[in-house]
RODO-2510 file (C-alpha; in nm, 4 decimals, decimal comma):
residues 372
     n   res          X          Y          Z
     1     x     7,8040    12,6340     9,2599
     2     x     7,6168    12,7731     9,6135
     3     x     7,3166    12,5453     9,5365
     4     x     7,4844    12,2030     9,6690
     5     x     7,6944    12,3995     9,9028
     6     x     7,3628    12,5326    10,0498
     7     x     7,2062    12,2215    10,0258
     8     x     7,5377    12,0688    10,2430
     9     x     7,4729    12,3717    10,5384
    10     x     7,1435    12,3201    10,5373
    11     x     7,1595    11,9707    10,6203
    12     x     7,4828    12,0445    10,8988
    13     x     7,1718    12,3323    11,0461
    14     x     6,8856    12,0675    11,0587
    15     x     7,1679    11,8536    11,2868
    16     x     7,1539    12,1540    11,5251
    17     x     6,8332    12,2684    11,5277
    18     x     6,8945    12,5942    11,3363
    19     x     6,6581    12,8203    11,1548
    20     x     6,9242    13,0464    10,9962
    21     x     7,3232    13,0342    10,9537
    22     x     7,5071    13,3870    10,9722
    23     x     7,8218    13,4503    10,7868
    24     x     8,0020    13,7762    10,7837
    25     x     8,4094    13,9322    10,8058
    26     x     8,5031    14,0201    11,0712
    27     x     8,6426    14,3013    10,9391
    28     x     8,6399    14,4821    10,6030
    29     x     8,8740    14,2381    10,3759
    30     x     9,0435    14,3998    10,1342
    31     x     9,2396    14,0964    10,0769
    32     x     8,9777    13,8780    10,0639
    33     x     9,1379    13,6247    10,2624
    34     x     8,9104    13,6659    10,5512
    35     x     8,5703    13,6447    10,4014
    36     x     8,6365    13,2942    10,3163
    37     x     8,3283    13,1667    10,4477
    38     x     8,1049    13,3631    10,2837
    39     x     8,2295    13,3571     9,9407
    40     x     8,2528    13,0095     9,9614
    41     x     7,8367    12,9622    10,0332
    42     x     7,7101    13,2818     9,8308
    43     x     8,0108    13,3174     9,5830
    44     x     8,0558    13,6848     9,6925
    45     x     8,4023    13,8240     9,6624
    46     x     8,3508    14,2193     9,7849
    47     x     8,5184    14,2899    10,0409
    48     x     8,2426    14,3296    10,3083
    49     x     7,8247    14,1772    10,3189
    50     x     7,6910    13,9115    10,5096
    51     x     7,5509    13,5668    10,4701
    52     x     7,2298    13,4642    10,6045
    53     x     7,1165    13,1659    10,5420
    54     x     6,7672    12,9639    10,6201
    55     x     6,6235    12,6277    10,5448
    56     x     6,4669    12,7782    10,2646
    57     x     6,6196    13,1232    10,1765
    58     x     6,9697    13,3107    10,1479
    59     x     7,0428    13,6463    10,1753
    60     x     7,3314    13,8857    10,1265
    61     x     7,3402    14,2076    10,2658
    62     x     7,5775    14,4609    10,1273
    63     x     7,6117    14,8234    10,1483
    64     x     7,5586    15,0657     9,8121
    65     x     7,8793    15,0252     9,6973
    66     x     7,8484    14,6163     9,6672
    67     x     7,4657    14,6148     9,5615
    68     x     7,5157    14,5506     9,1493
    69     x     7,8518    14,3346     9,2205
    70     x     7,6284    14,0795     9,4800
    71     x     7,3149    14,0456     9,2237
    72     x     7,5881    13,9263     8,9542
    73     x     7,7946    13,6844     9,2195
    74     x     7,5126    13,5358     9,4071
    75     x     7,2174    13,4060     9,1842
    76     x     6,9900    13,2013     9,4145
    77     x     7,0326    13,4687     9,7244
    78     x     6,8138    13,7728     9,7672
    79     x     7,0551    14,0581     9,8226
    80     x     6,9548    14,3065    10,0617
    81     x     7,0897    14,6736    10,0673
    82     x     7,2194    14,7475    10,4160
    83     x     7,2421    15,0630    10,5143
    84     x     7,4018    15,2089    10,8396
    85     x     7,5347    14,9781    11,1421
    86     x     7,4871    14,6675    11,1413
    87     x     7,2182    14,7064    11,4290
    88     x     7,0348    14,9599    11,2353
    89     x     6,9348    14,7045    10,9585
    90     x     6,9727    14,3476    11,0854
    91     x     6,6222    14,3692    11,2757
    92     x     6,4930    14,4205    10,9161
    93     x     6,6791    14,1426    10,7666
    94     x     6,5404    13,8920    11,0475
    95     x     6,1895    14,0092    10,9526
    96     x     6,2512    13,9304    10,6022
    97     x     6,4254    13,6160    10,6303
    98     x     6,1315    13,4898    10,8667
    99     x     6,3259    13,4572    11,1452
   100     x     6,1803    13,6442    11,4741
   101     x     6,1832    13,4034    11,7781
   102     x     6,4132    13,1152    11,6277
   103     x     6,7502    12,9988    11,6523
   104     x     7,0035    13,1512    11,4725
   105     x     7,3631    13,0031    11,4405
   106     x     7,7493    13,1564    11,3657
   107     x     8,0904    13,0282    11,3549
   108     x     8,3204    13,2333    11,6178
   109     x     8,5883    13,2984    11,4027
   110     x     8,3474    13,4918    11,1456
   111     x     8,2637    13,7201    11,4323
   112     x     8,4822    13,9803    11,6190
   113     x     8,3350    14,1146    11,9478
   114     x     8,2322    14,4539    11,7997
   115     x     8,0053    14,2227    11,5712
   116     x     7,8759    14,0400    11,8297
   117     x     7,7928    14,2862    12,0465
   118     x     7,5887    14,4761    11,7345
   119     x     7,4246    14,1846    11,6694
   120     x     7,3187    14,1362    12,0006
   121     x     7,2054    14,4875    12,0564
   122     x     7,0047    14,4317    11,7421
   123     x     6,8498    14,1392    11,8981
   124     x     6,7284    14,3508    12,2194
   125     x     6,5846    14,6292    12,0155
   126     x     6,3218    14,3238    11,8423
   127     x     6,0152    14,2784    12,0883
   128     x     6,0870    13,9635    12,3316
   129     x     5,8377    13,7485    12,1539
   130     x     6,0246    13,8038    11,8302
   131     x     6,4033    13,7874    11,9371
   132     x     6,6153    13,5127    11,7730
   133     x     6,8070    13,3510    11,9731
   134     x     7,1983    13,3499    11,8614
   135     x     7,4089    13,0786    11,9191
   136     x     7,7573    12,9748    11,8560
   137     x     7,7674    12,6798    11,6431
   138     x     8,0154    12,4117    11,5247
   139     x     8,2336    12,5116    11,2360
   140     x     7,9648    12,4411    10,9835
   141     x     8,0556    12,5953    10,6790
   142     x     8,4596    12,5652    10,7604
   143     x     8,4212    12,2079    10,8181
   144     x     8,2683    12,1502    10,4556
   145     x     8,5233    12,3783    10,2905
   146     x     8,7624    12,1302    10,4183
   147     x     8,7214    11,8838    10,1534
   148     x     8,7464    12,0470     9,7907
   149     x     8,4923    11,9802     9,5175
   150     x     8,6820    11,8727     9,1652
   151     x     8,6337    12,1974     9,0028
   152     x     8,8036    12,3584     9,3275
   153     x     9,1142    12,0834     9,3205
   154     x     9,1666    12,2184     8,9672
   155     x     9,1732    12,6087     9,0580
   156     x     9,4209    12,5111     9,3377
   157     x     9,6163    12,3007     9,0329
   158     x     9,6613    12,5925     8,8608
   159     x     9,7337    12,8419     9,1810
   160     x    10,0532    12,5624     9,2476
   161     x    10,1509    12,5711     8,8945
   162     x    10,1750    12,9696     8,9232
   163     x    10,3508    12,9433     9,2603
   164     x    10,6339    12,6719     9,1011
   165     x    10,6854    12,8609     8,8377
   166     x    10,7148    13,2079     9,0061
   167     x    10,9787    13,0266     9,2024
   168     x    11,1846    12,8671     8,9674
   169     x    11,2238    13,2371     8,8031
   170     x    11,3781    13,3528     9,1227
   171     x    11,5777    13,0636     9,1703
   172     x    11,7379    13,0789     8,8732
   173     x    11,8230    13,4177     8,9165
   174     x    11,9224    13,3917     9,2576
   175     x    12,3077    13,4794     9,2684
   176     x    12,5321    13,6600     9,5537
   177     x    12,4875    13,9878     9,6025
   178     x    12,0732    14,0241     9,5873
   179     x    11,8890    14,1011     9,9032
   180     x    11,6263    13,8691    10,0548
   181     x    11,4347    14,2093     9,8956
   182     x    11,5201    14,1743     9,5817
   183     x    11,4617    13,7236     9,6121
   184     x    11,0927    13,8368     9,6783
   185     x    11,0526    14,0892     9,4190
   186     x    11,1260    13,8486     9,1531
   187     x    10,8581    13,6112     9,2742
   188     x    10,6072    13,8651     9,3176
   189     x    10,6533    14,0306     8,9650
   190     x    10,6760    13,7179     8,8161
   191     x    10,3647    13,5937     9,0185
   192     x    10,1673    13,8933     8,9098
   193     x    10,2643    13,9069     8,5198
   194     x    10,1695    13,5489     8,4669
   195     x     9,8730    13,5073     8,6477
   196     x     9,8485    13,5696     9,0150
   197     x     9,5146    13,7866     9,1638
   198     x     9,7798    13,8500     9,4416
   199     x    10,0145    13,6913     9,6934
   200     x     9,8592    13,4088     9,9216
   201     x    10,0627    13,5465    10,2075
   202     x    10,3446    13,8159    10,2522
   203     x    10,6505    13,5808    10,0870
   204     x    10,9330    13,4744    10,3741
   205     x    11,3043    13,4987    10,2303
   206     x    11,5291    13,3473    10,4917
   207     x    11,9008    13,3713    10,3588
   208     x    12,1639    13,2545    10,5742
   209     x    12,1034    13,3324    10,9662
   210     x    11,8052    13,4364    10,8858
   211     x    11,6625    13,1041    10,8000
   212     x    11,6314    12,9842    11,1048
   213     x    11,3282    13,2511    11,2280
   214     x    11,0646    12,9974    11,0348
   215     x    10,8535    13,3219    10,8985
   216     x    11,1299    13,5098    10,8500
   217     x    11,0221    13,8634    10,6534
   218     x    11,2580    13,9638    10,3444
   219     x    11,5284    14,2745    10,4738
   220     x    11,8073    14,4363    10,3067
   221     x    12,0660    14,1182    10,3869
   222     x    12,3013    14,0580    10,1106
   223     x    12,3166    13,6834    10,0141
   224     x    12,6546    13,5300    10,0207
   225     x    12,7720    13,2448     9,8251
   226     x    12,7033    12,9010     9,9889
   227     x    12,4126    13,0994    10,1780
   228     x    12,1000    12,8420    10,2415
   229     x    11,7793    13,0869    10,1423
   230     x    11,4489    12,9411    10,2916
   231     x    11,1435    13,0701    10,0408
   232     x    10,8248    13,0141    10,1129
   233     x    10,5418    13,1305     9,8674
   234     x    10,2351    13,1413     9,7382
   235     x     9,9997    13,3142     9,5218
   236     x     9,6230    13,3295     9,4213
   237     x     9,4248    13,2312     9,1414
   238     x     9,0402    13,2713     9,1319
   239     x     9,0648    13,3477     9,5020
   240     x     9,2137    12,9798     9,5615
   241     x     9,6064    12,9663     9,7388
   242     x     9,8665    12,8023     9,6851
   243     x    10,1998    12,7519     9,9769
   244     x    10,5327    12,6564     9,8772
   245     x    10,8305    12,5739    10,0411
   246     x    11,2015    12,5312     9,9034
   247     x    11,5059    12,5533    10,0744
   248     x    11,8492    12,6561     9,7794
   249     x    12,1645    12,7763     9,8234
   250     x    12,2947    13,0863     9,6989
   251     x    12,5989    13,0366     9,4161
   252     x    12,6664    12,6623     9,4162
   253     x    12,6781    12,3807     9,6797
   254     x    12,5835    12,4269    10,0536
   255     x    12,8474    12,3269    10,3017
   256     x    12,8523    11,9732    10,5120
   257     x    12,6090    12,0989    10,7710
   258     x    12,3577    12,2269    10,4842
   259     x    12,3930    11,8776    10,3357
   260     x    12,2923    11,6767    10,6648
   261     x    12,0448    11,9202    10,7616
   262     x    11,8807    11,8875    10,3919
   263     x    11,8561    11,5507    10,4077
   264     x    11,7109    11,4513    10,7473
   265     x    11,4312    11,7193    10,6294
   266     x    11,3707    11,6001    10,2838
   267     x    11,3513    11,2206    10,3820
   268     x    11,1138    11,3329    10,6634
   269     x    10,9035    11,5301    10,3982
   270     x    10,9425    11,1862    10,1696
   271     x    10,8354    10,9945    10,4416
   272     x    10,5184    11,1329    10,5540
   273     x    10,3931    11,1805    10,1967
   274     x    10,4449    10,8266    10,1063
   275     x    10,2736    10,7075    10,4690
   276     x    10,0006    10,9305    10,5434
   277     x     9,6756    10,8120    10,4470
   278     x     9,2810    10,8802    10,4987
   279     x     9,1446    10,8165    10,8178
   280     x     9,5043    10,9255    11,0305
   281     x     9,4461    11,2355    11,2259
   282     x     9,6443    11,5205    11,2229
   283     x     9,8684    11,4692    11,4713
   284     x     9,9514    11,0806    11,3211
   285     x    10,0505    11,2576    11,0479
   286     x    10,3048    11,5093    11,1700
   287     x    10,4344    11,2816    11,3993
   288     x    10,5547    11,0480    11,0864
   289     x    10,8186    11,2956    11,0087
   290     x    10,8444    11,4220    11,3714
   291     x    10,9824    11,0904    11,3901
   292     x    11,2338    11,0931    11,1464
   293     x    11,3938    11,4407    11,2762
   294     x    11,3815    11,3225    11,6284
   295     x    11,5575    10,9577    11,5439
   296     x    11,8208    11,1852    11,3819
   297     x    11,8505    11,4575    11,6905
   298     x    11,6850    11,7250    11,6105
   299     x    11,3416    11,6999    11,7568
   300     x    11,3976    12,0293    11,9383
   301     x    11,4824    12,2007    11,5900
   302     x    11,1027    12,1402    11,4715
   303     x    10,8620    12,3363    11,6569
   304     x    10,5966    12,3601    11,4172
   305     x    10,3216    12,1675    11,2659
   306     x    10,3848    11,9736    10,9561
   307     x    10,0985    12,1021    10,7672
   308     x     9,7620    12,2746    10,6994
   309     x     9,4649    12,2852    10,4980
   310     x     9,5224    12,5342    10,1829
   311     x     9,1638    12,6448     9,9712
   312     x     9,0231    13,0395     9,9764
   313     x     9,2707    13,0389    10,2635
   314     x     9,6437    12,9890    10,2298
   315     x     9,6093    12,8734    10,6610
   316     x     9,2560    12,6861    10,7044
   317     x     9,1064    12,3346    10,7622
   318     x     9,2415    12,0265    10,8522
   319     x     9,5216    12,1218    11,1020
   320     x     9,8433    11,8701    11,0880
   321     x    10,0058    11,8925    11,3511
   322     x    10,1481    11,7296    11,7016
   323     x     9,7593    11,8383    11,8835
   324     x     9,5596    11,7736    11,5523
   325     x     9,2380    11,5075    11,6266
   326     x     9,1036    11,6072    11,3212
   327     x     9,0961    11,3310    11,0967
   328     x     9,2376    11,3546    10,7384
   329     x     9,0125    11,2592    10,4777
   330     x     8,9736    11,2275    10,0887
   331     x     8,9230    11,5538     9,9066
   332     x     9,1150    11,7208    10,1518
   333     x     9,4026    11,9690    10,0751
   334     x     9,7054    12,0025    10,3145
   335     x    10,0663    12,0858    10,2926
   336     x    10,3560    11,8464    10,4543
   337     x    10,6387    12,0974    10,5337
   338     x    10,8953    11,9774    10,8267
   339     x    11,1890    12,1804    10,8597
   340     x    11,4953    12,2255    11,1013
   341     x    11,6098    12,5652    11,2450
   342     x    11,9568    12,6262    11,4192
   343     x    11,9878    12,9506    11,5712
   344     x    12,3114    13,1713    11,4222
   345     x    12,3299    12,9317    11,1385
   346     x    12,0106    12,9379    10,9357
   347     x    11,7272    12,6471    10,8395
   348     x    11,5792    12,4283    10,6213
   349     x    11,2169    12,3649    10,5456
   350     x    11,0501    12,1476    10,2455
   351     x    10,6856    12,2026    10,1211
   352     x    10,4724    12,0721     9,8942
   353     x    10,1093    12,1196     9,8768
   354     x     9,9173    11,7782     9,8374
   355     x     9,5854    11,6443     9,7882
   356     x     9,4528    11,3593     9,9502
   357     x     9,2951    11,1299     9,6948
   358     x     9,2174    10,7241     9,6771
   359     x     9,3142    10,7075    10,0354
   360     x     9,6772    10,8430     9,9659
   361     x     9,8855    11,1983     9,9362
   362     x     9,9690    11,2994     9,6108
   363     x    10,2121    11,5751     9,5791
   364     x    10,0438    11,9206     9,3618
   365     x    10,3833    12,0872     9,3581
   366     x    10,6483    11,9749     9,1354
   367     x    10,8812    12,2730     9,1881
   368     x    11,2337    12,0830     9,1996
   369     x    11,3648    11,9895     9,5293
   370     x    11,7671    12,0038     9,6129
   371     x    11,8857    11,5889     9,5046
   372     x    11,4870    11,5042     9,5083
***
């Protein structure tokens, strides 16, 4: 799988003039959320090594503990055993990789300052003649995980089928009484026994009031009937997330408020996945249900983007939302989740996670949606 991903980086590195790529964590990922970038080029999944890539050579560089795990995970790189700070051995690595005196590329966001500064120090310790010279790049290898190959649509298939179905266990167990607790719980076992690697994100349990913080975190509140519960969700399967939102109510029908609320949401959600389409940006997109909740007055009530990009991470490329240029293109995966949120009363917020295909969305999660 890295071979035409390579092949794809190396031709974004010829664009900019770059000898080598470097991809590393920022910080030791035990979640492997984080490292996206680099398992996505060398197919490494510890949770810490770097990427280095040339025009005509890879490299991972891994600690002891990592050494056995990269030379299974990354055929086509070389892997190289790093041992002590990073500006102990990366001199070495530039001599190997044939890289003294040329340019050298990085996204920011795979670098934190500490990094930086190491690799710079590195850098200084070289003779002049043979320094690299590091520059920030363009989001190279984030911009190509952007649109999915087939193989990873399918993985993310199966992480939404996981996800619906961890939900639908809690929701049909949900009953007055349980905490927002005990609402995640259920998903989370259930997640785990039938399939999950692990959550895609700590899952938000909104009941009542509580609904209305959109990221609300799961506490010891006792769901009353006619409660609205906002869950949002996700899990991860072969290191691929899925995101799902619902919005139920807790022992039977939701009151007259719940009922507007609901609706004005899911015909905004309706709307803008029946009317985006390849070639909008981001921000086209949101504002087609932005729209709809405004016309109805409650523009003020949706103060969040109407979407993402969903692959190794569960938050990634394309953004969708009101300051998104980013244009929306085939392949790509995103979620369309508008919601409402009324302070003392509680929320509402509708997700599905889509792919765009033939031009048009087509909704991945078929988790049942209140009269949908």
């Amino acid at each position: 799988m890295s071979a035409p991903r390579l092949k794809r980086l190396r031709e974004k590195m010829e664009e900019h003039d770059l000898a080598g790529f470097f991809v590393d964590c920022p910080v030791e990922d035990i979640f492997r959320l984080s490292g996206a970038n680099r398992r996505y080029i060398s197919g490494f999944t510890g949770s810490k090594g770097t990427a280095l890539v040339t025009m005509t050579g890879a490299f991972i560089a891994v600690d002891f503990r990592y050494v056995e795990q990269a030379q299974s995970e990354c055929p086509g790189f070389n892997v190289f055993r790093a041992v002590g700070a990073l500006d102990a051995w990366f001199p070495d690595l530039i001599g190997e990789a044939g890289l003294a005196s040329k340019r050298i590329g990085f996204e920011a966001a795979d670098l934190s300052v500490a990094t930086l500064n190491s690799l710079r120090r590195a850098i200084d310790s070289l003779p002049e003649s043979d320094r690299p010279k590091l520059l920030q790049a363009p989001r190279l290898v984030t911009d190509l995980r952007a649109i999915k190959e087939p193989e990873e649509i399918e993985t993310l298939q199966r992480a939404v089928d996981v996800g619906d179905a961890a939900f639908q266990h809690a929701a049909d167990r949900l009953e007055p009484g349980m905490t927002e607790v005990q609402v995640a719980w259920e998903i989370e076992r259930y997640a785990r026994e039938n399939g999950a690697e692990a959550m895609s994100f700590p899952t938000i349990v909104g009941a009542g009031p509580n609904g209305a913080m959109p990221h609300a975190q799961p506490t010891d509140y006792t769901l009353k009937a006619g409660d609205p519960v906002v869950i949002d969700m996700g899990v991860i399967v072969d290191g691929y997330c899925s995101d799902l939102t619902r919005t139920i109510v807790c022992g039977g029908e939701g009151d007259e408020q719940f009922g507007k609320i609901y609706d004005i949401v899911l015909t905004a959600q309706l709307t803008a996945e029946e009317l985006i389409r390849a070639g909008m940006t981001g921000e086209e997109a949101h504002m087609l249900a932005h729209n709809v909740i405004t016309e109805a007055g409650y523009g003020e009530n949706f103060g969040h983007g109407l979407g993402h990009g969903v692959g190794l991470q569960v938050h990634e490329a394309p953004s969708v939302a009101r300051t998104a240029k980013n244009e929306l293109l085939d392949g790509m995966i995103i979620t369309v989740e508008p919601g409402i949120y009324i302070p003392g009363w509680g929320g509402v917020r509708i997700e599905d996670q889509c792919v765009i295909e033939d031009g048009k969305v087509r909704a991945m999660s078929h988790a049942p949606k209140l009269g949908g």
